[in-house]
C-alpha positions as CSV (number, residue, x, y, z in Angstrom):
1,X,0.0,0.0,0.0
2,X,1.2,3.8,-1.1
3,X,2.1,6.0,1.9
4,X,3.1,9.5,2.5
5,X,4.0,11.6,5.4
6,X,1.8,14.6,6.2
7,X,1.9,17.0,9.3
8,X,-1.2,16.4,11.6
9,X,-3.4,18.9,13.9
10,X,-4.7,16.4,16.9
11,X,-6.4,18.9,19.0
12,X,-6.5,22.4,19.1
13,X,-3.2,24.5,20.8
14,X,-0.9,21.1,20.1
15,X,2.0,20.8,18.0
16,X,0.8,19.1,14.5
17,X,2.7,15.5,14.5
18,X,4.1,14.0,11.5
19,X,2.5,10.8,10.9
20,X,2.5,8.5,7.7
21,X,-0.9,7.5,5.9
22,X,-2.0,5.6,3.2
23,X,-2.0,7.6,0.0
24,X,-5.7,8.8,-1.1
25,X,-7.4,8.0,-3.9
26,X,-9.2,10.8,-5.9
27,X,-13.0,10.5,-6.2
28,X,-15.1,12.0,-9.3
29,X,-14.2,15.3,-10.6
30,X,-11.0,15.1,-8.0
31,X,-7.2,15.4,-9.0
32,X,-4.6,13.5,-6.5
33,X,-1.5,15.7,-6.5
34,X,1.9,15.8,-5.6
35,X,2.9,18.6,-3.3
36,X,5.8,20.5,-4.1
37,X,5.8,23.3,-1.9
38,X,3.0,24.7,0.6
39,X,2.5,28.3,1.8
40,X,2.0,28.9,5.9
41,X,-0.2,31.7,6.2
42,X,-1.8,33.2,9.1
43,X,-5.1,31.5,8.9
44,X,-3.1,28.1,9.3
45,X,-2.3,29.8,13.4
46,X,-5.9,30.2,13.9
47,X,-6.4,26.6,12.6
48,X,-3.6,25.3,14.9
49,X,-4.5,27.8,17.9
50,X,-8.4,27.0,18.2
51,X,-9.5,30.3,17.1
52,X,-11.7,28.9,14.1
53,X,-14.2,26.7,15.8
54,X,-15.3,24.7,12.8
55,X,-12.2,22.9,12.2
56,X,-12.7,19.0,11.4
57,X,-10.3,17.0,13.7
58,X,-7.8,15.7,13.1
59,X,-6.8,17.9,10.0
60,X,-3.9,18.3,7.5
61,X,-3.6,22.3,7.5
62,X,-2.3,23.8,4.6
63,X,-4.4,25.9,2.0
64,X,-1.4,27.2,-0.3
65,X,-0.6,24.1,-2.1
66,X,1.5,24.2,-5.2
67,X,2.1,20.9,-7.2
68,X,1.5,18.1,-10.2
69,X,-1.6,16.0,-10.9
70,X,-0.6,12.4,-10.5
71,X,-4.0,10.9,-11.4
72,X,-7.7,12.1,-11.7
73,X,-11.1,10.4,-10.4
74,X,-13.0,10.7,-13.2
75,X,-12.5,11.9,-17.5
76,X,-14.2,15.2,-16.8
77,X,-11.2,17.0,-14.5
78,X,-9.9,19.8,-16.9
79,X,-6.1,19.2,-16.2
80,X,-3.5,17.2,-17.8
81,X,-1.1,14.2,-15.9
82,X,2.0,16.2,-14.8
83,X,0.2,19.7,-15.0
84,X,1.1,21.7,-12.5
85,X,-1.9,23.0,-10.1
86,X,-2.8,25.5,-7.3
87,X,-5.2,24.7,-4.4
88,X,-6.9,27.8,-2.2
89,X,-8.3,28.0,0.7
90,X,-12.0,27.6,-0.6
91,X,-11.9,23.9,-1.7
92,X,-15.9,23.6,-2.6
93,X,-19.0,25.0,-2.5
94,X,-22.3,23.9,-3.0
95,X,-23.6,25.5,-5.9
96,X,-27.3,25.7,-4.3
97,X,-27.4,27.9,-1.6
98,X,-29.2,31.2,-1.8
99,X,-25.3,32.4,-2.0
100,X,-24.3,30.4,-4.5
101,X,-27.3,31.5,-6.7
102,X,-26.0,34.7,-5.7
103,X,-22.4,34.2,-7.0
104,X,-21.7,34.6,-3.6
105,X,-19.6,31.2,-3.3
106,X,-17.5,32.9,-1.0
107,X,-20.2,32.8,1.3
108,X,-21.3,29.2,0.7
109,X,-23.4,27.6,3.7
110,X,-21.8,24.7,2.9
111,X,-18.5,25.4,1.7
112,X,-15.4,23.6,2.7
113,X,-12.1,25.0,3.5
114,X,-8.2,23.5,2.5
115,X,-6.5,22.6,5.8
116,X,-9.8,23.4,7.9
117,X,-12.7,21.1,6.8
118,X,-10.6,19.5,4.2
119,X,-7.4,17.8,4.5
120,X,-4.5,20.3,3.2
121,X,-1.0,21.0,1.9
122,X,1.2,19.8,4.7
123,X,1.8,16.4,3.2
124,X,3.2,15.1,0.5
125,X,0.3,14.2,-1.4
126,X,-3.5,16.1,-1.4
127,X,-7.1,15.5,-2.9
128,X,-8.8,18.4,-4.2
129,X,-11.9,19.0,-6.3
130,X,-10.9,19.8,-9.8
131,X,-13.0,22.5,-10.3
132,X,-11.5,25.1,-7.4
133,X,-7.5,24.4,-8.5
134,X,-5.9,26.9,-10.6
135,X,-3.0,26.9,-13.4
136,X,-0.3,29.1,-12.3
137,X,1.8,31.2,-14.0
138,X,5.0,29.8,-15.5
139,X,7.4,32.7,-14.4
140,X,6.9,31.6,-10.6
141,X,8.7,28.7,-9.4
142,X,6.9,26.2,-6.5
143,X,8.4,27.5,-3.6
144,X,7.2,31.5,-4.5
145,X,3.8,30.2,-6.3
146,X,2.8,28.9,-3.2
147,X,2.0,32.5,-1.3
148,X,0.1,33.2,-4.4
149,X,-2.5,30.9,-3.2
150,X,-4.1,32.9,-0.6
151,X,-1.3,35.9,0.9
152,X,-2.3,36.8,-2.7
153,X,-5.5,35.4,-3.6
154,X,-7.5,36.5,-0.9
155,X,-4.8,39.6,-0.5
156,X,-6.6,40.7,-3.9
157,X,-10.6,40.1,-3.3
158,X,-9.3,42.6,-0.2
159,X,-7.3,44.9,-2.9
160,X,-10.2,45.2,-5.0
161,X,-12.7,46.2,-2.2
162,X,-10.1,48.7,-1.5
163,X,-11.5,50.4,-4.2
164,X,-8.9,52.4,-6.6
165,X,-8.1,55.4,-4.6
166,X,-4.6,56.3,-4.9
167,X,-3.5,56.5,-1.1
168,X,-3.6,52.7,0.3
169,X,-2.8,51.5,4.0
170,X,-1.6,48.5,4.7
171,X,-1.9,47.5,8.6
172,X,0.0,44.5,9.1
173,X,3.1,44.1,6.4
174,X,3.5,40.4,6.2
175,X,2.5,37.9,3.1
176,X,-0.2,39.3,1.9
177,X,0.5,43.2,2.2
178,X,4.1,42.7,0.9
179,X,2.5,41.4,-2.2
180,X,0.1,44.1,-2.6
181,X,2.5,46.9,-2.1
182,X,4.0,45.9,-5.3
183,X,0.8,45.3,-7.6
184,X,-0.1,48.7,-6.0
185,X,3.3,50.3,-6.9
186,X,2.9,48.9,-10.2
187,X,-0.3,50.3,-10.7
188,X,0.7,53.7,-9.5
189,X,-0.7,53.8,-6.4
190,X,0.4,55.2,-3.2
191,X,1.3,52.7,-0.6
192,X,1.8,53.5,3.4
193,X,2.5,50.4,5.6
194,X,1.7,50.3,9.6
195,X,3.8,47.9,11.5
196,X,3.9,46.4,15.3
197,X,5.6,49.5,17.7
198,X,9.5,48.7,17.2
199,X,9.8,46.6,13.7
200,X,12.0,48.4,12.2
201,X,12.6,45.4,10.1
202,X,9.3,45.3,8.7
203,X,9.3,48.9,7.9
204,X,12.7,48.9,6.4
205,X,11.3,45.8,4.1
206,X,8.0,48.0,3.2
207,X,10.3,50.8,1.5
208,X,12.6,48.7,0.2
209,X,9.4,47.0,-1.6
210,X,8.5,51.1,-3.2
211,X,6.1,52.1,0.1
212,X,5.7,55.8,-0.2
213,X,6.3,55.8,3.7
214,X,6.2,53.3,7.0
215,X,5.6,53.3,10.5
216,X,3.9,51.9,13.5
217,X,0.3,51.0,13.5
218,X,-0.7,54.0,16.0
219,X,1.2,56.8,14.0
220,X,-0.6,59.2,11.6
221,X,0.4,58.9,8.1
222,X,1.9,62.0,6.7
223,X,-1.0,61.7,4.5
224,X,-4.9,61.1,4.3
225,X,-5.9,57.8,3.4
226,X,-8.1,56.9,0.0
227,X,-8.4,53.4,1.6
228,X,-6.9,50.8,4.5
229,X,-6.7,47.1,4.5
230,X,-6.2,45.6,7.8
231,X,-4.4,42.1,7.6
232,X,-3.4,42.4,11.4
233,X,-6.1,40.0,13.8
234,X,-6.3,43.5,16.0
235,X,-9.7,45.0,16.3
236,X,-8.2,47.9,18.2
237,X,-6.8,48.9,14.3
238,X,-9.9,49.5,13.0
239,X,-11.0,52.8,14.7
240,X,-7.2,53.4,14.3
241,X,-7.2,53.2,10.3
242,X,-10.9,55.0,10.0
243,X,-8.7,58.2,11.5
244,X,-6.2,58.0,9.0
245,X,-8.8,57.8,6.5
246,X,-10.5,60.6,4.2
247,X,-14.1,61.4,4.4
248,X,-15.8,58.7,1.8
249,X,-12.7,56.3,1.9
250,X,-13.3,52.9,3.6
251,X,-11.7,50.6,5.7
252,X,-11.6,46.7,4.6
253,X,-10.9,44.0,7.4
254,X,-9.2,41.0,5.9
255,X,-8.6,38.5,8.1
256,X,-10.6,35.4,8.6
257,X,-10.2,36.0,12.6
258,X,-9.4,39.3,14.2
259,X,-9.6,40.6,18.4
260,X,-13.2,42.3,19.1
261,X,-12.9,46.0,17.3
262,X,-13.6,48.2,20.7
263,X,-16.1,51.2,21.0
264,X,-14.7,54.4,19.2
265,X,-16.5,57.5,18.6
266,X,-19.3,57.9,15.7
267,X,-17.1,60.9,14.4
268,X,-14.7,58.6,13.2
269,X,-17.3,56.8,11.0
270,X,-19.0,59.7,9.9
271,X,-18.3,61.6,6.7
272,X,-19.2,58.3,4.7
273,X,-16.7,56.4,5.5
274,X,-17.1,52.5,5.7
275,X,-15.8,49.3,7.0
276,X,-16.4,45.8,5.5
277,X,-15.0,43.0,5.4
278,X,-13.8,40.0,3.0
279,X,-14.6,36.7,3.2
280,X,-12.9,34.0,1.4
281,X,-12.2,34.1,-2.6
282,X,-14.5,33.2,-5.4
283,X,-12.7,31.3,-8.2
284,X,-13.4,34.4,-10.4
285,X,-11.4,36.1,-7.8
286,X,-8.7,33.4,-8.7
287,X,-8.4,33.5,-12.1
288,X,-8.4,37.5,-12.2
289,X,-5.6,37.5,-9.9
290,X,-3.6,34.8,-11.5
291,X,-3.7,36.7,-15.0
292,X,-2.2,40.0,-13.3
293,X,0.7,37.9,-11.6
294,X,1.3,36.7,-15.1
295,X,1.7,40.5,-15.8
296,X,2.8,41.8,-13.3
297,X,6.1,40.3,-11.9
298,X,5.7,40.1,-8.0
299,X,8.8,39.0,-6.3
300,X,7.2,36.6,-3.2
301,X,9.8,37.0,-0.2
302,X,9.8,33.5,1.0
303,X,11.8,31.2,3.5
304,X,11.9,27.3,3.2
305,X,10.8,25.2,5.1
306,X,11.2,20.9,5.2
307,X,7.5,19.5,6.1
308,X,8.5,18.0,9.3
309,X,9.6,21.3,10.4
310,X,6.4,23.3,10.2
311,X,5.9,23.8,13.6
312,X,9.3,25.9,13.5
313,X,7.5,27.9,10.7
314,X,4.5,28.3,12.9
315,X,6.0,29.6,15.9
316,X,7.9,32.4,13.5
317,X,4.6,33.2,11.9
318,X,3.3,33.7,15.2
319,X,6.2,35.8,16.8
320,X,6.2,37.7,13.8
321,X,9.6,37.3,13.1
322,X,8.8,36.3,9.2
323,X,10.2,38.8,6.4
324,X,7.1,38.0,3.7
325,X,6.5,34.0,3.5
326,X,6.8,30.3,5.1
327,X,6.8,27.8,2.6
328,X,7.4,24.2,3.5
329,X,8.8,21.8,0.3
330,X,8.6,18.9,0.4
331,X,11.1,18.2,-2.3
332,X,15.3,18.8,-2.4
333,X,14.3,22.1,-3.3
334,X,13.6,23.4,0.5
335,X,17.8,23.4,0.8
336,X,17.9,26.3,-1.9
């Protein structure tokens, strides 16, 4: 029987164990792939920590999964043998619901998630439905596809919520927002980045990466704000980025899981300004953003990882000691 060696989440606030399994077997309309490389991204912590309660246990984590179709359940999967695939977070959705009828698949009542409700990226080998992988451009290699997957993905339903004002803050530089300064640079925008108190590292990587201007997450901007996206989990940063926005601009929470926002006063809100939030991606979401990294050449700051070490990764992630991306391999290429 056909093993492979994945990383395993037991119970909530526990180190994932690597443990060997048998190999799965696609079912209809599924690919079976071979993971090259797999992004760690933030939502994988509040897998791992507890903080999203509808986690199936055990689970694989792992929603950033570059690699190659080894075999398909069925004639219908639109991918070739060999061809190399992207899985997101958002592994299915129903296709029924009154969001789905909607084109709301984001928003699925049924949807299942990579590495939360499906098993992910932090193995060897992974199943995933046909339908929700994506080709990937050819200029990125595994290893710096693999933020793409969501740091980008859902980094760009955020981006486009944003709206196209020319002033953007970014409140949290990590993975996502160090690939949307550069899409933003490229596009002409404006781009100020908020940082913990003290990373002067992460500030120093923000204007090395074309940010008009960086600082911490409590300092005022030395100019108003079109829009903000918040990729920090901190509530407190949301009555923080509505004052360093213009009248009319808005304010777009991006994490799956952030701290409760605290009371701030109505003046900060008024003047039509708004704050949303994003859910998820669509697959139209997907393939939009995959054509403009095929355009636009973002440079994914990434450190490798082997799979049995993810729990190093983690603990960086979480300590915020990560300049851009974790990305496991699970191939010779995580010694480059």
């Amino acid at each position: 029987m056909a093993t492979m060696r994945c990383m395993v989440l037991d119970r909530p606030g526990t180190p994932l164990v690597l443990r060997e399994r048998a190999m799965p077997e696609p079912g209809a309309g599924e690919v079976l792939i071979a993971v090259e490389a797999c992004g760690v991204c933030r939502t994988d912590l509040h897998v791992v920590d507890g903080e999203l309660t509808q986690t199936r246990l055990p689970i694989v984590p792992g929603h950033e999964i570059v690699g190659r179709v080894l075999a398909a359940g069925s004639a219908d999967v639109p991918f070739e043998i060999g061809e190399r695939v992207g899985v997101p977070w958002l592994g299915f959705a129903c296709g029924e619901c009154r969001y789905c009828k909607l084109g709301l698949e984001n928003l699925c009542e049924r949807a299942g998630f990579t590495g939360c409700t499906l098993d992910g990226g932090y193995a060897e080998h992974a199943i995933a439905d046909a339908r929700y992988c994506f080709r990937i451009p050819d200029r990125y290699d595994d290893a710096h596809a693999a933020p793409l997957l969501c740091a980008g993905l859902i980094g760009y339903r955020a981006y486009v919520a944003a709206g196209d004002g020319r002033n953007l803050g970014l409140y949290g530089f990590g993975a996502a927002a160090h690939l949307l300064a550069q899409m933003a640079r490229a596009q002409g925008r404006q781009v100020f980045a908020f940082t913990r108190r003290g990373d002067d590292a992460a500030q120093r990587f923000a204007l090395e990466l074309g940010a008009a201007w960086a600082g911490d997450s409590e300092s005022v901007p030395p100019e108003e704000l079109d829009a903000a996206i918040l990729f920090a989990p901190v509530g407190a940063l949301v009555p923080a980025a509505l004052a360093a926005t213009r009248k009319g601009g808005r304010v777009v929470c991006a994490g799956i899981h952030m701290s409760d926002i605290p009371t701030f006063p109505y003046r900060l809100l008024w003047g039509e300004r708004t704050v949303t939030s994003v859910a998820n991606l669509t697959r139209k979401d997907g393939h939009e953003f995959m054509a403009l990294a095929a355009d636009v050449d973002l440079a994914p700051a990434i450190e490798r990882y082997a799979l049995a070490d993810a729990n190093d990764a983690l603990d960086k992630l979480r300590a915020g000691e990560l300049r851009g991306a974790a990305v496991l391999m699970t191939t010779a290429q995580r010694t480059s």
